[in-house]
C-alpha positions in Angstrom: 130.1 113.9 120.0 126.7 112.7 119.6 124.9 110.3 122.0 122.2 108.5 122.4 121.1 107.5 125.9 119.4 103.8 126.1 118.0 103.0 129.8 115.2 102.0 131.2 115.2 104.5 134.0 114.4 108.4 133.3 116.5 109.4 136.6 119.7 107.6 135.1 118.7 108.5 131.6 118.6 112.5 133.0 121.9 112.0 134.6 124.1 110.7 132.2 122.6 113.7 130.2 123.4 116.1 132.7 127.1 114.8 133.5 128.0 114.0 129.4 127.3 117.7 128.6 128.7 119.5 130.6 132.3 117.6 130.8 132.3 119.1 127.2 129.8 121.5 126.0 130.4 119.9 122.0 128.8 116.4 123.1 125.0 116.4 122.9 122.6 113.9 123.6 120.3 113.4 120.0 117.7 110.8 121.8 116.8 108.9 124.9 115.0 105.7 125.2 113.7 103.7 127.7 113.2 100.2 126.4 113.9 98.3 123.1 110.8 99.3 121.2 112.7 102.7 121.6 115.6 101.9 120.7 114.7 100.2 117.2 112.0 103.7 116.4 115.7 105.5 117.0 116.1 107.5 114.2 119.1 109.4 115.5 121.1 106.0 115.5 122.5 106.7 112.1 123.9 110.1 113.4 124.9 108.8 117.0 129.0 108.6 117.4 128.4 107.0 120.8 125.4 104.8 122.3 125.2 104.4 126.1 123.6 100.7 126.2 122.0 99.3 129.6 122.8 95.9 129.1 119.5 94.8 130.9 117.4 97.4 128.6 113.5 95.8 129.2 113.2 93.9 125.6 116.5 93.1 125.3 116.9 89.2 125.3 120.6 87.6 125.2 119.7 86.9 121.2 118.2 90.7 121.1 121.1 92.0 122.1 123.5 90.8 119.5 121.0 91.4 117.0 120.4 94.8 118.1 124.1 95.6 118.5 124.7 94.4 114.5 121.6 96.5 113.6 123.2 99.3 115.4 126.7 98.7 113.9 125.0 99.2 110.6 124.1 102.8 111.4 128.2 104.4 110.9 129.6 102.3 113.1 129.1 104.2 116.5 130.9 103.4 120.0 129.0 101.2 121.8 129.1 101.2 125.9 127.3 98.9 127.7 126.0 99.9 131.3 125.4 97.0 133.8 125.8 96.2 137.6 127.6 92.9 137.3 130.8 91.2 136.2 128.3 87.9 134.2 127.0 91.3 132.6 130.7 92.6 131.5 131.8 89.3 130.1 128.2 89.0 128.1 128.5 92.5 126.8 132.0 91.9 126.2 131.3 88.6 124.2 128.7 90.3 122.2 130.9 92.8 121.0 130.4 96.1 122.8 133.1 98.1 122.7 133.4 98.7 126.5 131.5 97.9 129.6 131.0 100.0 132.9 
């Protein structure tokens, strides 16, 4: 599985690395970013089978978000799971069509 890592902080961002890989040693993380500019200069989205979304990624405005999550629907339709620290945030994602929410 390939995966892209989309969070704003480098400690979380190292983390999710660390823990994705080695619960199976075929998943790789292609990119991380840090903020939306990064995530639309992604070029790995197109070969991504799973993006990990903070659902408050610095850039990402309520209209943003949807947008961005079409654009990145367009790329071979990866899994989409947005990361957030509230239940407004789960219903959002939710409504905006990510495919889960933790």
């Amino acid at each position: 599985m390939r995966i892209v890592i989309a969070d704003r902080n480098a400690e979380v961002r190292s983390a999710l690395r660390l823990l994705l890989e080695n619960i199976d040693h075929s998943w790789s993380v292609i990119a991380e970013v840090s903020d939306l500019k990064g995530l639309q200069a992604c070029s790995n989205l197109q070969d991504a089978d799973l993006v990990l979304l903070e659902w408050t990624l610095p850039g990402l405005s309520s209209m943003a978000r949807k947008e961005r999550l079409t654009s990145i629907r367009g790329h071979g339709q990866p899994l989409i799971v947005a990361l957030g620290s509230s239940f407004d945030d789960g219903v959002h994602a939710q409504t905006a069509g990510v495919d889960a929410f933790i």
